[in-house]
C-alpha positions as CSV (number, residue, x, y, z in Angstrom):
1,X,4.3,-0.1,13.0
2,X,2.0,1.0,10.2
3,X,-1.9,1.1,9.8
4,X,-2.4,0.0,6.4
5,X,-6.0,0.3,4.3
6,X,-6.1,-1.2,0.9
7,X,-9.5,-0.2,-0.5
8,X,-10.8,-1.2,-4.2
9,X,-14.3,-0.2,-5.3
10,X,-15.6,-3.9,-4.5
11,X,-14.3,-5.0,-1.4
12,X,-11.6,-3.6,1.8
13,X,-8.7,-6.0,0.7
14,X,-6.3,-5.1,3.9
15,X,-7.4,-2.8,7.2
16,X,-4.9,-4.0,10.0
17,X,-1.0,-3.3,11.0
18,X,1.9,-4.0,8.6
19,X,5.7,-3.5,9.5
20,X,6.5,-2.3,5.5
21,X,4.7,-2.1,2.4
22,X,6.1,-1.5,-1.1
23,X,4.0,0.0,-4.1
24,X,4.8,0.1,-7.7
25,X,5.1,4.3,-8.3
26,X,4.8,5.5,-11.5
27,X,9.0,6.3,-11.6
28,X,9.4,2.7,-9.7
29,X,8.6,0.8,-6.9
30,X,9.4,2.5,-3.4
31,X,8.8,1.4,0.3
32,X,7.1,2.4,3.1
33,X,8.5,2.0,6.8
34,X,7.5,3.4,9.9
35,X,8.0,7.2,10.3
36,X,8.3,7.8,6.4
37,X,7.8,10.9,5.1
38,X,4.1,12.3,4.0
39,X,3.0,12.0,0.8
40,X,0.6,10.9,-2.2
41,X,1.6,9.1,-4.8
42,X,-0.3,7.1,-8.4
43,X,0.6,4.0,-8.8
44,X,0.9,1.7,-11.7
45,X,-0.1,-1.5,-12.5
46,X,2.1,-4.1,-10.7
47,X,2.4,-5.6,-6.8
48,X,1.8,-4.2,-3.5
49,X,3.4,-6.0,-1.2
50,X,3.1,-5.7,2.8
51,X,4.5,-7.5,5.5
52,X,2.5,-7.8,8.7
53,X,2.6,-10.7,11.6
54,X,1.1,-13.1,9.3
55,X,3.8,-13.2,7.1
56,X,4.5,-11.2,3.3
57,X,1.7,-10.8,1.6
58,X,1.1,-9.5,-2.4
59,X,-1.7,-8.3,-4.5
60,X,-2.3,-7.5,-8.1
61,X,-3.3,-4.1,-9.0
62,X,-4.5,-2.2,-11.9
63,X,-3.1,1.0,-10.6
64,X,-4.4,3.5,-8.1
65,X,-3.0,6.1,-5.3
66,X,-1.6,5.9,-1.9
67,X,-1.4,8.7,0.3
68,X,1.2,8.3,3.6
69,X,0.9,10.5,6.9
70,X,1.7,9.9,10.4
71,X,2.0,5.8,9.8
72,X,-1.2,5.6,8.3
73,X,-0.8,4.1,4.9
74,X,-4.4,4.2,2.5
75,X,-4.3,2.8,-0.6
76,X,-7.3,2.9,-3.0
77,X,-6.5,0.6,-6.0
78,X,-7.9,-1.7,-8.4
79,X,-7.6,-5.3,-7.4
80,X,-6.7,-7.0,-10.2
């Protein structure tokens, strides 16, 4: 399981679990799983998508960064 933070200058949008999340990279969209390996990465305009108990969710984004390490997914972006 993975602790994802979705941040935006105006609000938290997501601070919880999530089994997966996919982000639109700047070479493509790419997905995050349990145990992935560290990194930091801009992203583009497009569609974060996460999955967590609730069900799939999606939100619209300008663009931003997310940084992975040791399941703990943040992602500052601009909420579109």
């Amino acid at each position: 399981m993975l602790n994802l933070r979705i941040v935006s200058p105006e609000e938290i949008a997501y601070n919880g679990e999530a089994e997966s999340v996919k982000v639109p990279g700047l070479l493509g969209s790419f997905e995050i799983l349990t145990n992935h390996a560290p990194i930091i990465s801009a992203l583009q305009k497009g569609v974060v998508e996460y999955v967590n108990s609730d069900g799939r969710h999606q939100l619209n984004i300008n663009g931003g960064f997310v940084e992975v390490q040791k399941n703990h997914v943040s992602l500052c972006v601009e909420v579109i």
